[in-house]
N, CA, C and O atoms as CSV, one atom per row, in Angstrom:
chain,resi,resn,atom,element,x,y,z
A,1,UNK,N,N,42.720,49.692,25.732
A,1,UNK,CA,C,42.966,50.197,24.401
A,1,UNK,C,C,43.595,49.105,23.554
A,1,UNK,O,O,44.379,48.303,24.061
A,2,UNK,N,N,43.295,49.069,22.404
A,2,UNK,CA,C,43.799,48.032,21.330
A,2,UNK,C,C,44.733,48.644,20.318
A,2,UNK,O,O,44.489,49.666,19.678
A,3,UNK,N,N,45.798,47.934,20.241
A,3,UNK,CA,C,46.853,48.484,19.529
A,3,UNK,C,C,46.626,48.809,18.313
A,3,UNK,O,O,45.453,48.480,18.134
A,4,UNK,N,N,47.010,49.239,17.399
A,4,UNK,CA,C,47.069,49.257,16.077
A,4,UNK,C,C,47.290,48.167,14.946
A,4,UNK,O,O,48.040,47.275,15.345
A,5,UNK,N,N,46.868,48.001,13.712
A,5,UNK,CA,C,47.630,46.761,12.847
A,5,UNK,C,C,47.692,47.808,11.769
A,5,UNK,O,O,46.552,48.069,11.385
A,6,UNK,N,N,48.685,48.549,11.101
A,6,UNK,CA,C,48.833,49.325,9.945
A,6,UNK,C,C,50.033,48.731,9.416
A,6,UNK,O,O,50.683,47.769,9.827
A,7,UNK,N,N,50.223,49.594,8.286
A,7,UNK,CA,C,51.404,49.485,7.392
A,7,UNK,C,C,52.787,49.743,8.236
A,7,UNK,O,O,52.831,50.715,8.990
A,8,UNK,N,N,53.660,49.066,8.136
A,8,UNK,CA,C,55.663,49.041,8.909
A,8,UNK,C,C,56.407,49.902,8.150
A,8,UNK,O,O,56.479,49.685,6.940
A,9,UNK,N,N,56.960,50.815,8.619
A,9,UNK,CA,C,57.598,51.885,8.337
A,9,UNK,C,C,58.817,51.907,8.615
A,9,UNK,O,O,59.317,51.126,9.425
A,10,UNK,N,N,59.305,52.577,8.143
A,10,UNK,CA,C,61.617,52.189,8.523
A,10,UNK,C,C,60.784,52.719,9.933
A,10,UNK,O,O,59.687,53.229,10.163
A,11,UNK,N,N,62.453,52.111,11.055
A,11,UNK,CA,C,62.715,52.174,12.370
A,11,UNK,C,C,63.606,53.537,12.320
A,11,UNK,O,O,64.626,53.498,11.632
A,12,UNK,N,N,63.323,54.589,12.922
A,12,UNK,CA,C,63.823,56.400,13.250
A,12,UNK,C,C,65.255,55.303,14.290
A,12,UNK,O,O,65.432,54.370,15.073
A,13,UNK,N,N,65.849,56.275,13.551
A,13,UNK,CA,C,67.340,56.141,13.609
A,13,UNK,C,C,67.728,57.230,14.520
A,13,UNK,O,O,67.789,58.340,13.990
A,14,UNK,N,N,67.994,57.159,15.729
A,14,UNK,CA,C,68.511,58.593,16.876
A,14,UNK,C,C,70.207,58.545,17.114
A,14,UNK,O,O,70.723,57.472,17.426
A,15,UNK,N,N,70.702,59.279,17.015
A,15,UNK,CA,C,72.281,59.327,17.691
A,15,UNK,C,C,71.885,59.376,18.930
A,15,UNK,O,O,70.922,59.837,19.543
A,16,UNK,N,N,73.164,58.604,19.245
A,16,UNK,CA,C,73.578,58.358,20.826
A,16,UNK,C,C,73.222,59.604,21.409
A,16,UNK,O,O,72.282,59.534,22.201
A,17,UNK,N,N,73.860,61.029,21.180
A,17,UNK,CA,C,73.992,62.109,21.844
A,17,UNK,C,C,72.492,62.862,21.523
A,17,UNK,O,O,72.555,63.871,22.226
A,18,UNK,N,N,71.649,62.877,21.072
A,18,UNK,CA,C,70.207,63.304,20.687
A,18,UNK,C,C,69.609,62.410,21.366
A,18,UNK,O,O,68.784,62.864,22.158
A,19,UNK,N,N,69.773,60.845,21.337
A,19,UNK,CA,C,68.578,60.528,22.607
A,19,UNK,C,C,69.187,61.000,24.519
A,19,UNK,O,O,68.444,61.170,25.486
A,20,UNK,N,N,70.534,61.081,24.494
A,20,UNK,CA,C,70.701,61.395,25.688
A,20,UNK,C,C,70.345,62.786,25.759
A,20,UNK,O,O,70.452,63.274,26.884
A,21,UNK,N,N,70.088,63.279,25.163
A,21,UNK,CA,C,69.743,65.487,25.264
A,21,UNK,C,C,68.191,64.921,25.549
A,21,UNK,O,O,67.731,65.384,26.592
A,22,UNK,N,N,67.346,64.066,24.874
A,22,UNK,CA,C,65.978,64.143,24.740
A,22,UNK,C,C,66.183,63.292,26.473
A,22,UNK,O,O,65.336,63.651,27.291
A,23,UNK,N,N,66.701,62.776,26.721
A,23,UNK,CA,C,66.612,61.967,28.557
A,23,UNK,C,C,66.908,62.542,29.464
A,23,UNK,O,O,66.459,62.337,30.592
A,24,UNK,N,N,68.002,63.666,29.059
A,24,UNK,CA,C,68.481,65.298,30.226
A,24,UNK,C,C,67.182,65.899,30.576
A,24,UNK,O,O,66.437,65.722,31.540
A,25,UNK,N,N,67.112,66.643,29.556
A,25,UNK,CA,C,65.566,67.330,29.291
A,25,UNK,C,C,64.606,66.768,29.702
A,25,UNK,O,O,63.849,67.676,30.046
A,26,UNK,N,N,63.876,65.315,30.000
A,26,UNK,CA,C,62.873,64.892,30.492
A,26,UNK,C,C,63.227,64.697,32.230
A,26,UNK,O,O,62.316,65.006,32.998
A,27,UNK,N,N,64.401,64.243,32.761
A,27,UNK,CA,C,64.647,64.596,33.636
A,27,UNK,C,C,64.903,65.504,34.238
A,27,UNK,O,O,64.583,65.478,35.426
A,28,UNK,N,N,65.668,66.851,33.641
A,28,UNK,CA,C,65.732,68.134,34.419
A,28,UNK,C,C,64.614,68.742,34.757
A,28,UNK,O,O,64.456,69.264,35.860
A,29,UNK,N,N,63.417,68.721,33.497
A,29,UNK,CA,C,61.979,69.082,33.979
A,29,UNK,C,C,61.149,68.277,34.498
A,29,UNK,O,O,59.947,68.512,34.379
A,30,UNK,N,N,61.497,67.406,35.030
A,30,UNK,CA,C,60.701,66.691,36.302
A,30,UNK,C,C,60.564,67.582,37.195
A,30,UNK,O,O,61.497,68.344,37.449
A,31,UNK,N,N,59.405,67.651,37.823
A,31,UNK,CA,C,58.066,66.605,37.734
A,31,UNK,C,C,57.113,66.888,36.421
A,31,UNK,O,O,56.409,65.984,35.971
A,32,UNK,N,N,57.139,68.220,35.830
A,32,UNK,CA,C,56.584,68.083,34.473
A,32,UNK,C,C,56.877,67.914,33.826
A,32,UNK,O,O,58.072,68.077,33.580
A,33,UNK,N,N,55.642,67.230,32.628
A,33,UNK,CA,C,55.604,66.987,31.447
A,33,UNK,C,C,56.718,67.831,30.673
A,33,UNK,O,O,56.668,69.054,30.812
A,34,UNK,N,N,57.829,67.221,29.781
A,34,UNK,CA,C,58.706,68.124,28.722
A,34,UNK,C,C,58.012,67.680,27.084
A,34,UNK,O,O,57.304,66.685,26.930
A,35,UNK,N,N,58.288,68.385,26.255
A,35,UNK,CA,C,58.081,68.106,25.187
A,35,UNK,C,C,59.487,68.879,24.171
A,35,UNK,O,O,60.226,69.825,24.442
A,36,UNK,N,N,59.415,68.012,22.994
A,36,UNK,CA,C,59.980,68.279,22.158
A,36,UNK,C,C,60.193,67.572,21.073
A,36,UNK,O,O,60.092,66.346,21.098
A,37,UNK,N,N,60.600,68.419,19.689
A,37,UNK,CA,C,60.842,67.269,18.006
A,37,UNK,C,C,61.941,67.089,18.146
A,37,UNK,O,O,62.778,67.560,18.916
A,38,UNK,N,N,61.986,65.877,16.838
A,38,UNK,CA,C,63.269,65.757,16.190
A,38,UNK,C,C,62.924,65.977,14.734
A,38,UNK,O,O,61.859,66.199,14.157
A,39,UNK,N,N,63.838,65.879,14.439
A,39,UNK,CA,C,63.912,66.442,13.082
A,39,UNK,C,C,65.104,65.885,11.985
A,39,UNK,O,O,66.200,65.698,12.513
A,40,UNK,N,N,65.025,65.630,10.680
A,40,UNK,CA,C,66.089,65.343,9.949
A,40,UNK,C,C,65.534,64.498,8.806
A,40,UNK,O,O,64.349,64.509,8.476
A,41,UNK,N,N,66.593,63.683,8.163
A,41,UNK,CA,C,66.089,62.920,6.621
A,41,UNK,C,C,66.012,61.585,6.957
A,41,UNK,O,O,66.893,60.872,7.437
A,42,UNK,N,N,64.318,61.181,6.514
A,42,UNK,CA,C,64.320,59.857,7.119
A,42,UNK,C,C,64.717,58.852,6.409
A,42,UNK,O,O,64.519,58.788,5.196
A,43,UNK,N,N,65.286,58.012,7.047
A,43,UNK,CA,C,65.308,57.489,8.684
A,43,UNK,C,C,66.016,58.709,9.639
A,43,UNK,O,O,65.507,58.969,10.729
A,44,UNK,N,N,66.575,59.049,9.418
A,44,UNK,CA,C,68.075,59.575,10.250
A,44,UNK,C,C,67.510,60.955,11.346
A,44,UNK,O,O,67.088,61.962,10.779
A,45,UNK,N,N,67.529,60.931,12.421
A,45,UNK,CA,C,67.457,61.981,13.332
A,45,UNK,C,C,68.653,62.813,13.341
A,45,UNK,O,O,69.720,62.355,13.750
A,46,UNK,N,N,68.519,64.237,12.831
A,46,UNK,CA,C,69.757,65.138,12.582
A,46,UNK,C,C,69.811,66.392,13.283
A,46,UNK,O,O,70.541,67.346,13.011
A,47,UNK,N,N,68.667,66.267,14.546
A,47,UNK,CA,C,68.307,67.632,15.077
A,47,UNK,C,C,67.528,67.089,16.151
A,47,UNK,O,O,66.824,66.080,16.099
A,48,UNK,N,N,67.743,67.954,17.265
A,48,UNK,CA,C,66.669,68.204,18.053
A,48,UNK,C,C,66.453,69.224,19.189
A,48,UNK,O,O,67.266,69.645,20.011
A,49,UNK,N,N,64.983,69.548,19.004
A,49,UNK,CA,C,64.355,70.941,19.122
A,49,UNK,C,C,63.641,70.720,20.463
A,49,UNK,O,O,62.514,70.229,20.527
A,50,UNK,N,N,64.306,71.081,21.455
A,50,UNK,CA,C,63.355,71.273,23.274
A,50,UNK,C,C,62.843,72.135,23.093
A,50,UNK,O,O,63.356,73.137,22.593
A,51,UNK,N,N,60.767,71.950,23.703
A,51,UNK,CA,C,60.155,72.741,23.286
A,51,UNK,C,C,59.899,73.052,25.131
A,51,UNK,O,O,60.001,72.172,25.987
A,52,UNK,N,N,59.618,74.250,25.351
A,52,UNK,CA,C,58.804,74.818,26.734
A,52,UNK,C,C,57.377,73.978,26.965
A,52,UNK,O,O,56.703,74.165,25.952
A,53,UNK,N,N,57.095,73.643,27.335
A,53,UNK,CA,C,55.915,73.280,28.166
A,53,UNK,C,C,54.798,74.510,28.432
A,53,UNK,O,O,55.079,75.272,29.358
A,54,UNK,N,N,53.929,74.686,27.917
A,54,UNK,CA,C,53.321,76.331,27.940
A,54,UNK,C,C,52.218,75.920,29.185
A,54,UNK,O,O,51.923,76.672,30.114
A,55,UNK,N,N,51.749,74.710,28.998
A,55,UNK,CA,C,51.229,74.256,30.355
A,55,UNK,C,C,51.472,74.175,31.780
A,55,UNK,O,O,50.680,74.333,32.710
A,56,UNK,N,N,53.039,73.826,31.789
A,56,UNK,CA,C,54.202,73.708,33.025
A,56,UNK,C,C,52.925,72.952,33.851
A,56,UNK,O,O,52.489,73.361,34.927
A,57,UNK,N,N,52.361,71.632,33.042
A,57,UNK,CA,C,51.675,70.727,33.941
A,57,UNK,C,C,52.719,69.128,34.093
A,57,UNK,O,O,53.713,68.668,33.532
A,58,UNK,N,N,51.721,68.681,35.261
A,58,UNK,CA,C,52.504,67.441,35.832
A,58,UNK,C,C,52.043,66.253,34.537
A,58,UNK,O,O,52.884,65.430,34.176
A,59,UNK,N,N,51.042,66.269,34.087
A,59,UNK,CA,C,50.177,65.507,33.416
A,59,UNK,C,C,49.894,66.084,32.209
A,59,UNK,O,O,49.270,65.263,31.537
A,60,UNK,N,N,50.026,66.912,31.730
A,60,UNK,CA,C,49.920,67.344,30.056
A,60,UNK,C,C,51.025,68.179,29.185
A,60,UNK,O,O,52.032,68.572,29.773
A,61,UNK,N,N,50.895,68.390,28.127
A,61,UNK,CA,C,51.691,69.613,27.665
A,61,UNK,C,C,51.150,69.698,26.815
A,61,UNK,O,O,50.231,69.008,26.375
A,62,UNK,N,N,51.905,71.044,26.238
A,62,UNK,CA,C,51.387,71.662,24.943
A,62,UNK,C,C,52.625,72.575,24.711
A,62,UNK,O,O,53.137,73.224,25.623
A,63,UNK,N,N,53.083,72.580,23.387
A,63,UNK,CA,C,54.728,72.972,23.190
A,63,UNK,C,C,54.016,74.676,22.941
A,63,UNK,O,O,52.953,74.849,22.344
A,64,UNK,N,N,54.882,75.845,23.551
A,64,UNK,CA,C,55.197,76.735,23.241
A,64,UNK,C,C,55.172,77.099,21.864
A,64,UNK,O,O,56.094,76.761,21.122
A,65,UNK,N,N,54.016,77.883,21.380
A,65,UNK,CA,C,53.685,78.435,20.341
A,65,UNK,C,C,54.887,78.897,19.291
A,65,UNK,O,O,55.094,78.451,18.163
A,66,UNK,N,N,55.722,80.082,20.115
A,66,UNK,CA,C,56.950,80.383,19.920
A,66,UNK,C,C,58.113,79.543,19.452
A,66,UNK,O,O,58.674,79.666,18.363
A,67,UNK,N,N,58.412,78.672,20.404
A,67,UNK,CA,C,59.424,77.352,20.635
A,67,UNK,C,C,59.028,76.346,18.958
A,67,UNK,O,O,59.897,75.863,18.233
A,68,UNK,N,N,58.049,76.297,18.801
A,68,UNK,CA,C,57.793,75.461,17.702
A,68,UNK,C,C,57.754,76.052,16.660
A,68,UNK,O,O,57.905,75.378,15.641
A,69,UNK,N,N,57.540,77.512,16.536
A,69,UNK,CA,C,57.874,78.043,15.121
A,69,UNK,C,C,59.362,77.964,14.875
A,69,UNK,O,O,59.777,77.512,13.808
A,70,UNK,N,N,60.387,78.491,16.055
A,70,UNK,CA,C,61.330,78.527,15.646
A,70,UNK,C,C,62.162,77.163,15.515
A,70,UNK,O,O,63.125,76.864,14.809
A,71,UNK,N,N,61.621,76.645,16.210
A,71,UNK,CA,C,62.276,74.954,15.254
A,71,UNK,C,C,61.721,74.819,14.115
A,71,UNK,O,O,62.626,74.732,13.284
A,72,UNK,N,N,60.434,74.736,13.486
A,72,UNK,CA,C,60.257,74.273,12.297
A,72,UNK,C,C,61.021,75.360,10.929
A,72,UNK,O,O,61.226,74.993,9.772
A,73,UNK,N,N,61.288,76.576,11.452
A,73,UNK,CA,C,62.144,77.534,10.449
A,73,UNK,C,C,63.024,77.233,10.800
A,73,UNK,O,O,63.805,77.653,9.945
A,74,UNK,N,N,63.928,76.445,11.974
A,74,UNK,CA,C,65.234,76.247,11.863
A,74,UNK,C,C,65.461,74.516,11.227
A,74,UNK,O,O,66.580,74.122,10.897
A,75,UNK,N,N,64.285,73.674,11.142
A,75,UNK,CA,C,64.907,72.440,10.418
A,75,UNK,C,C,64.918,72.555,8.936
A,75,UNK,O,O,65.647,72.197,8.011
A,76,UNK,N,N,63.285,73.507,9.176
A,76,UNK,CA,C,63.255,73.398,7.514
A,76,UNK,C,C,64.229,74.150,6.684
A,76,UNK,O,O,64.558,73.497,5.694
A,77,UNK,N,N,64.723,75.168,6.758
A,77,UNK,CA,C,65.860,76.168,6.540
A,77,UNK,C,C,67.077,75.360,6.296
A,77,UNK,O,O,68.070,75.814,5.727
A,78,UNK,N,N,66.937,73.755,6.888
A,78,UNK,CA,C,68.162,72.800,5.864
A,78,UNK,C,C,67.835,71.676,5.406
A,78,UNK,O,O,68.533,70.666,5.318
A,79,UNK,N,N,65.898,71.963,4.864
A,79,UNK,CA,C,65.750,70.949,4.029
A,79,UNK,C,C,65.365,69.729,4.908
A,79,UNK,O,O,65.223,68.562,4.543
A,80,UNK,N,N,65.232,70.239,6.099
A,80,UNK,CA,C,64.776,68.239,6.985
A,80,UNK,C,C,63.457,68.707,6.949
A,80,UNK,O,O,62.864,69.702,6.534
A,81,UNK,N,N,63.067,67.129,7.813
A,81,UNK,CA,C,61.375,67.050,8.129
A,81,UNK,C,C,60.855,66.884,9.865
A,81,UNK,O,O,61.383,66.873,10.977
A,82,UNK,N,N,60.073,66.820,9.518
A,82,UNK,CA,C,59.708,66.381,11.076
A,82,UNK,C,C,59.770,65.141,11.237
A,82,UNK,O,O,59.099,64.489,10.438
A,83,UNK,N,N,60.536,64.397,12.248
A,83,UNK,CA,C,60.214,62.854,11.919
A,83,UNK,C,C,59.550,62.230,13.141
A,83,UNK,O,O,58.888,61.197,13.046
A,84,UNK,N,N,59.796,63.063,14.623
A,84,UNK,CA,C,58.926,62.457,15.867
A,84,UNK,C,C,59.390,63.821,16.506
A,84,UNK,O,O,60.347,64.588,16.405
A,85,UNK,N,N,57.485,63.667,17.656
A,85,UNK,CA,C,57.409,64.240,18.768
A,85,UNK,C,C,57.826,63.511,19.888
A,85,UNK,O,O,57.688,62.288,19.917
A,86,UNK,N,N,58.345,64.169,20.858
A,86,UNK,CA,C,58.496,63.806,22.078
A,86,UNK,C,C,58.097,64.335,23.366
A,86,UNK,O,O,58.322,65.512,23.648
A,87,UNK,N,N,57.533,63.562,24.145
A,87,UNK,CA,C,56.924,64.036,25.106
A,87,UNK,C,C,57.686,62.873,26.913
A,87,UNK,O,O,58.150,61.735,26.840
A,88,UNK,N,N,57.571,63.522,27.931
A,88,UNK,CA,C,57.794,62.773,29.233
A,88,UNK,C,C,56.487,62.013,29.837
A,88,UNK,O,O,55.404,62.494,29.503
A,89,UNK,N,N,56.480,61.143,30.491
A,89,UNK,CA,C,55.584,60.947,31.441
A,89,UNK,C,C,56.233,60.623,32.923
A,89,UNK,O,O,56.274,59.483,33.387
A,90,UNK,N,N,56.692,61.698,33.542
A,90,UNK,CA,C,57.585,61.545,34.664
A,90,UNK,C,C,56.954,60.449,35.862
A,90,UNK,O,O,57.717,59.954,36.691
A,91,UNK,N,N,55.388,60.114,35.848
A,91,UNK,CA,C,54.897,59.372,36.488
A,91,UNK,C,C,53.728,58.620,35.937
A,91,UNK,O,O,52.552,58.503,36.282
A,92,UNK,N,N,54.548,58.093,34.843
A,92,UNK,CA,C,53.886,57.133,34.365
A,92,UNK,C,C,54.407,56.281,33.287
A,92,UNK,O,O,55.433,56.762,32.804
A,93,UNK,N,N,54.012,55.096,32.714
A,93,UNK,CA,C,54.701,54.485,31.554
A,93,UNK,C,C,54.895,54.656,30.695
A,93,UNK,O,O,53.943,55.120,30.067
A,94,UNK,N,N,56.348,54.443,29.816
A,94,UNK,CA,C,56.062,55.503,28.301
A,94,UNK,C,C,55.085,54.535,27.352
A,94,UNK,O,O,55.462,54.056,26.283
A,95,UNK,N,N,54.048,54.376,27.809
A,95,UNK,CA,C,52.748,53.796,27.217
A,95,UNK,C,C,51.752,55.081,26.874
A,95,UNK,O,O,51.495,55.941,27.717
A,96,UNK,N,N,51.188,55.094,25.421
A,96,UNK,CA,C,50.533,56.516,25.290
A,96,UNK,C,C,49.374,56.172,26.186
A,96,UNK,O,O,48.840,55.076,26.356
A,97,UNK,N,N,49.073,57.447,26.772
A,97,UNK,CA,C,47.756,57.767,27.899
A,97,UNK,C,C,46.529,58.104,26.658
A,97,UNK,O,O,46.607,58.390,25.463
A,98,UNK,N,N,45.458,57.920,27.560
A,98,UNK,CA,C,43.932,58.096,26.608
A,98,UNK,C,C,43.574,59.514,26.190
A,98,UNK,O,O,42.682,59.763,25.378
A,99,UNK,N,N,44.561,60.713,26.986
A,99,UNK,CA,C,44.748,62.062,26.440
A,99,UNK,C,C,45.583,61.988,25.685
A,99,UNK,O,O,45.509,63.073,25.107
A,100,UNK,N,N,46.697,61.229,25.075
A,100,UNK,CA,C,47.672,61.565,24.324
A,100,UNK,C,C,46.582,61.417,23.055
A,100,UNK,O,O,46.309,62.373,22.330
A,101,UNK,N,N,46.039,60.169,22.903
A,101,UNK,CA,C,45.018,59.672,22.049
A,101,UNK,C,C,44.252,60.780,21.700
A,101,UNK,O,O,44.141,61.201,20.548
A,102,UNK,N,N,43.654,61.315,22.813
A,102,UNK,CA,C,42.505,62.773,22.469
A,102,UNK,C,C,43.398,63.631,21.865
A,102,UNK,O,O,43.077,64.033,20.747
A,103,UNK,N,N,44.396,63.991,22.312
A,103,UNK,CA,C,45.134,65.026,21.526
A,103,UNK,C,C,45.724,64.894,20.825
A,103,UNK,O,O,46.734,65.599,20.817
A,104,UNK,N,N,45.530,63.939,19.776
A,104,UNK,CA,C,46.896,63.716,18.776
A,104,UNK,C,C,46.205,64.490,17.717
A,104,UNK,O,O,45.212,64.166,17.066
A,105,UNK,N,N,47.123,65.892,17.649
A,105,UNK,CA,C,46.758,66.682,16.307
A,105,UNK,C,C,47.956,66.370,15.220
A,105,UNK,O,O,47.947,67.339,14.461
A,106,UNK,N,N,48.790,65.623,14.885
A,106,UNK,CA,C,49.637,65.866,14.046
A,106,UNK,C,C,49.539,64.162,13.901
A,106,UNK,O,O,50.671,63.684,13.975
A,107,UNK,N,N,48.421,63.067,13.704
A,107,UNK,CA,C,48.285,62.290,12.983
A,107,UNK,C,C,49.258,61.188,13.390
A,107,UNK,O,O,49.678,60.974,14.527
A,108,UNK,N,N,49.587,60.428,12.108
A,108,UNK,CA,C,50.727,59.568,12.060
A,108,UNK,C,C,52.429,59.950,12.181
A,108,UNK,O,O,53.336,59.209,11.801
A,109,UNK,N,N,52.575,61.190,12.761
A,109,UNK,CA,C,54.137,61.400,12.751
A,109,UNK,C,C,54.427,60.558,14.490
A,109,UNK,O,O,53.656,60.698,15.440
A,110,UNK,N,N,55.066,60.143,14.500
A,110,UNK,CA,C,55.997,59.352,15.267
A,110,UNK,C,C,55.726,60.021,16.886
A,110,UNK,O,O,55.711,61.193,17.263
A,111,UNK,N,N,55.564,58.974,17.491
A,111,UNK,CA,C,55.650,59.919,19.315
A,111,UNK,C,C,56.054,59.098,20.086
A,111,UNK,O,O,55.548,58.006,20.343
A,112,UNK,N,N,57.167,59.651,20.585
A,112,UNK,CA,C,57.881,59.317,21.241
A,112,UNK,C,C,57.439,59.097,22.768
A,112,UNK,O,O,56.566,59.960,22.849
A,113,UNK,N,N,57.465,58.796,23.387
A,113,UNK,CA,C,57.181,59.067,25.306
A,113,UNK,C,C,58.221,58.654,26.102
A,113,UNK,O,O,58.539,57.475,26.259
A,114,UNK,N,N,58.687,59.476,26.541
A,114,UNK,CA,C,60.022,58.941,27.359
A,114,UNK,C,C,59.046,58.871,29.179
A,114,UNK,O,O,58.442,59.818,29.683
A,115,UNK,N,N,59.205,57.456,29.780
A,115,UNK,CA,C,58.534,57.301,31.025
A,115,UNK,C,C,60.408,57.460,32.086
A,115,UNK,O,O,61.516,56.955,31.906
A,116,UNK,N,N,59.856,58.380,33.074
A,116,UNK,CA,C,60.791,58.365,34.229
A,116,UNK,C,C,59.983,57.129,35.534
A,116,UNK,O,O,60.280,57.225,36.725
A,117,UNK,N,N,59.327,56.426,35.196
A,117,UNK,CA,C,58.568,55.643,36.560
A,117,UNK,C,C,60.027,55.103,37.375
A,117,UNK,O,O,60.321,55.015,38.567
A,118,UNK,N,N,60.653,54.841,36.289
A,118,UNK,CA,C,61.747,52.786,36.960
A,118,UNK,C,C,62.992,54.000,37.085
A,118,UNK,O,O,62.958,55.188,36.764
A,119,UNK,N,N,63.961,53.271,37.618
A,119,UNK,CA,C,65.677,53.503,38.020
A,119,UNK,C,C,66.135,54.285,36.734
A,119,UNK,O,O,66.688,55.383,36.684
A,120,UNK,N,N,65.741,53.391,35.634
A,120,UNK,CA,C,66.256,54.475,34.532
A,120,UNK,C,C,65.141,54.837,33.788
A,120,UNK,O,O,64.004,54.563,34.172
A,121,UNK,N,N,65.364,55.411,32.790
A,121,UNK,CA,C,64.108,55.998,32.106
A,121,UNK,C,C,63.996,55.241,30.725
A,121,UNK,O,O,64.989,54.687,30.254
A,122,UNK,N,N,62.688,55.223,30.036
A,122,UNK,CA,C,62.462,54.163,29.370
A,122,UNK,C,C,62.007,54.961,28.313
A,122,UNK,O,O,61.317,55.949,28.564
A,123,UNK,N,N,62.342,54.622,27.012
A,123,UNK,CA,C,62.101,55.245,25.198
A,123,UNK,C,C,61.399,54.300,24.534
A,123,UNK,O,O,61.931,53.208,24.330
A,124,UNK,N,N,60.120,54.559,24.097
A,124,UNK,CA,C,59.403,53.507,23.743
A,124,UNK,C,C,58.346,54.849,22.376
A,124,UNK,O,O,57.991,56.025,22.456
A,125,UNK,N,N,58.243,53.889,21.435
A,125,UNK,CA,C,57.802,55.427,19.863
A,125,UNK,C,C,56.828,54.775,19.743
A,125,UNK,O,O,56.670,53.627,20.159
A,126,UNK,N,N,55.970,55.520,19.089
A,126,UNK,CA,C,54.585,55.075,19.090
A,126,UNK,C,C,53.528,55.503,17.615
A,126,UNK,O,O,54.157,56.464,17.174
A,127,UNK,N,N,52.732,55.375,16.993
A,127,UNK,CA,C,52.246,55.455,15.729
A,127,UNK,C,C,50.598,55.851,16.910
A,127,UNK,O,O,50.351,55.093,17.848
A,128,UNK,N,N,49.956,56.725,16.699
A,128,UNK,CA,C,48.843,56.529,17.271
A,128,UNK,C,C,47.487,57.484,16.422
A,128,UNK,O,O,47.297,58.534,15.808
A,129,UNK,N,N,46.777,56.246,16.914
A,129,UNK,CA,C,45.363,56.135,15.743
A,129,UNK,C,C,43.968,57.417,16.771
A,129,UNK,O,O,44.229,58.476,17.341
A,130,UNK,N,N,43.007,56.925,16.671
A,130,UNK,CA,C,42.270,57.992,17.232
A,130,UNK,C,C,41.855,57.239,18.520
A,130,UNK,O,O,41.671,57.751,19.623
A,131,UNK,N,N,41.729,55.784,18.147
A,131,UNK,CA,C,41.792,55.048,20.116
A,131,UNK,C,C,42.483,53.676,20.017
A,131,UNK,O,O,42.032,52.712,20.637
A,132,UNK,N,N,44.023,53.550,18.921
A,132,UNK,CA,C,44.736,53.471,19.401
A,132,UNK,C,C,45.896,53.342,19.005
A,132,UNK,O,O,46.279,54.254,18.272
A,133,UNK,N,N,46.921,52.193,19.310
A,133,UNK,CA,C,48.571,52.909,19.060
A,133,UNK,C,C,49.064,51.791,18.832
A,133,UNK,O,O,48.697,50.803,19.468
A,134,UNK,N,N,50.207,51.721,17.656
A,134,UNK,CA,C,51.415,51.013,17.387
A,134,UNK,C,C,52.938,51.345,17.564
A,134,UNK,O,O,53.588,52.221,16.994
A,135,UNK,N,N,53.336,50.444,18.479
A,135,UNK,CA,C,54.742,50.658,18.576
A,135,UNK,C,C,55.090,50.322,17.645
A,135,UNK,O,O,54.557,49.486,16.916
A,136,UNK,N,N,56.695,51.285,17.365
A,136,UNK,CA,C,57.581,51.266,16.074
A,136,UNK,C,C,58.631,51.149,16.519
A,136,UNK,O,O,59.056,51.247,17.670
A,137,UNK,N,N,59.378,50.789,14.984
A,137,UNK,CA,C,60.710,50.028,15.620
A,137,UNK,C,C,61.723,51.470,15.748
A,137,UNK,O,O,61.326,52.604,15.480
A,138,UNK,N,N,62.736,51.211,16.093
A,138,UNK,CA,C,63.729,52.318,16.592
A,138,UNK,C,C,65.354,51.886,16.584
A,138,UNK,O,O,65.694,50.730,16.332
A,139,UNK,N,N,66.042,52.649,16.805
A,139,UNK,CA,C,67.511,52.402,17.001
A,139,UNK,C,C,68.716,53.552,17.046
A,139,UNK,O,O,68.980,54.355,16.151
A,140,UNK,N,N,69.427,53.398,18.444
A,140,UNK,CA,C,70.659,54.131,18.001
A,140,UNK,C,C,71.838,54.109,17.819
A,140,UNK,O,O,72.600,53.315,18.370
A,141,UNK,N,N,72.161,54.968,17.026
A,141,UNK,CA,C,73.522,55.407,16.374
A,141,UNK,C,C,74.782,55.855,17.070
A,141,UNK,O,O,74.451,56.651,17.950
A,142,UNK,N,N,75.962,55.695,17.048
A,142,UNK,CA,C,76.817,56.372,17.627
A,142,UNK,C,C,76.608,58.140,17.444
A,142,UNK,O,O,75.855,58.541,16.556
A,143,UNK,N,N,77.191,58.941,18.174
A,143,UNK,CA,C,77.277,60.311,18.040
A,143,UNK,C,C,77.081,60.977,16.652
A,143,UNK,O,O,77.681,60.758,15.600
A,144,UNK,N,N,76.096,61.836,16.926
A,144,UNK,CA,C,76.143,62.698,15.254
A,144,UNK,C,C,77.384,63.778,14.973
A,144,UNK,O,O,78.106,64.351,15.789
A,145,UNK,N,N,77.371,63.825,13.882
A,145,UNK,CA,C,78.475,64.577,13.699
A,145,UNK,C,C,78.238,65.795,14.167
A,145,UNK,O,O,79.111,66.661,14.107
């Protein structure tokens, strides 16, 4: 797969304590796939929404129908946006897979892949096209308020 060359976009800004909830969550549901948003005013990550796995597969997901309405009425209800999905690959690299590619219904919003392969787990965001993907820049913040 060949990366992307598009337009550079600010780097999604995560608090310390929102990327460690999004690294609990990909590890507690090991061996499957977790998913979930973030949410807030960009740049700034001000929320984040663990979604169920409706698949409860090793290798795919698909967020809970339910789970995702009620996050998007609970970010939008203070005015944020969606700013990235997140998804696990408990056995594999957080490199997007050629299904993430097939399934990307929500375009250019931000995707995250957190890989459990190595000792620790690895956060790597991603921009992805229809066959293929640009990494984006990133960074975190001390604790949100």
């Amino acid at each position: 797969m060949e990366q992307a060359t598009g337009r550079r976009r600010w780097p999604l800004v995560i608090p310390q304590d929102i990327h460690d909830a999004m690294i609990a969550q990909c590890v507690r549901e090991a061996p499957l796939e977790c998913c979930g948003i973030l949410a807030g005013f960009p740049p700034f990550v001000s929320s984040i929404h663990p979604l169920r796995n409706a698949l409860a597969s090793e290798v795919l997901y698909d967020a809970d129908p339910r789970d995702l309405i009620e996050a998007h009425l609970a970010f939008r209800s203070r005015g944020a946006d969606l700013l990235a999905i997140y998804h696990s690959h408990p056995r594999s690299s957080a490199i997007p897979s050629k299904t993430d590619l097939e399934l990307n219904f929500h375009g250019e919003v931000p995707r995250i892949i957190i890989s459990l392969l190595g000792k620790t787990p690895e956060l790597r965001i991603w921009r992805l096209g229809e066959a293929s993907y640009e990494e984006l820049e990133w960074r975190i913040t001390p604790r949100s308020a």
